[in-house]
C-alpha positions in Angstrom: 0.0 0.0 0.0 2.9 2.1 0.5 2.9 5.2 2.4 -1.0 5.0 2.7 -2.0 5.7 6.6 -5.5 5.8 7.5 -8.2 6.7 5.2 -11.9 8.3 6.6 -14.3 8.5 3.3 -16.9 12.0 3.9 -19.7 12.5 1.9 -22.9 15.0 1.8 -26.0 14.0 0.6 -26.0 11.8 -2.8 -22.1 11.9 -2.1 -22.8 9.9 0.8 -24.7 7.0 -1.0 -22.1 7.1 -3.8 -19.2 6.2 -1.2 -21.4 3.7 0.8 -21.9 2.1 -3.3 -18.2 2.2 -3.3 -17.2 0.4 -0.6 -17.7 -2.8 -1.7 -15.5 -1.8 -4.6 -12.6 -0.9 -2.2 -11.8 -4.3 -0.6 -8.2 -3.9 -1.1 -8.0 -1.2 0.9 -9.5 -2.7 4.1 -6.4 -2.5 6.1 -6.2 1.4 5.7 -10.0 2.2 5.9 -10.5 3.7 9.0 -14.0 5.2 9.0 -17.4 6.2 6.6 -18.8 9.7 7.4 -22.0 11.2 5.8 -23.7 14.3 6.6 -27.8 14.7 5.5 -27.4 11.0 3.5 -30.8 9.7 2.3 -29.8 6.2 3.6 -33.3 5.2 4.0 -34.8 7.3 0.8 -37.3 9.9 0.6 -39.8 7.9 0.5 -41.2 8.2 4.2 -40.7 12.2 4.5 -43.0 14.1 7.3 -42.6 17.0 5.5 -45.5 17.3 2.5 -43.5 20.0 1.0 -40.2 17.6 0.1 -42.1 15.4 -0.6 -44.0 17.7 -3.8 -40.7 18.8 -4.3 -38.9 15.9 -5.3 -41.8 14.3 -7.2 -41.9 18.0 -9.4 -37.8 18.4 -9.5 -37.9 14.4 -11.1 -40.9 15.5 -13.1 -39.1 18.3 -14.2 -35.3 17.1 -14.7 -35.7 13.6 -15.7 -32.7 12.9 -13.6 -32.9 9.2 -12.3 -31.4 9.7 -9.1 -34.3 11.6 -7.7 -36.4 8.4 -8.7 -33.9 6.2 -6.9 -33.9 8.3 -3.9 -37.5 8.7 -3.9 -37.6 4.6 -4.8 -39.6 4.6 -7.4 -36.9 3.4 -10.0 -38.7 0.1 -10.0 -42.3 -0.6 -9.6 -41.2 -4.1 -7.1 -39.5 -1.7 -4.2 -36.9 -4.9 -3.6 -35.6 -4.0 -7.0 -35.1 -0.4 -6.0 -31.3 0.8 -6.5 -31.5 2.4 -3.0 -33.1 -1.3 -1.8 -30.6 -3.1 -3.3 -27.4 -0.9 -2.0 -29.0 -1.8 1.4 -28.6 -5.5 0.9 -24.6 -4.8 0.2 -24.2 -4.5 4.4 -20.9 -3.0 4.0 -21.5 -1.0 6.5 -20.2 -3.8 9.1 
């Protein structure tokens, strides 16, 4: 690994689901990984917001921009929710 110390991965918001994809990419760098921070990372989707206002919001910005993310954050990329991209990143459990 050479002069590789410790690494800490930081992400914000999509950034943080990005990494957390990543990880599973980055086995050879186990022994250096020393932590996974995300600030305001949909983990669990927007798909159970309180708020009524994010929630209009993100269905008009993927109305709007066409931008599959916002459908895979809001998990409605797939019709079966198991099949969702945010679903499926869940099943990785890289987290551990």
């Amino acid at each position: 690994m050479g002069m590789l110390g410790r690494v800490t991965l930081i992400g914000h918001s999509l950034g943080g689901l990005v990494l957390r994809a990543a990880l599973k990419h980055l086995e050879e760098f186990k022994d250096v990984f020393y932590g996974l921070v995300t600030l305001a990372t949909p983990h669990y989707g927007y798909i159970h917001s309180v708020s009524k206002i994010l929630s209009v919001g993100m269905w008009a910005f993927s109305k709007l921009t066409k931008n599959p993310t916002v459908s895979e954050m809001r998990l409605s990329d797939n019709i079966n929710i198991e099949e969702s991209t945010l679903y499926k990143l869940a099943e990785y459990n890289v987290l551990q």
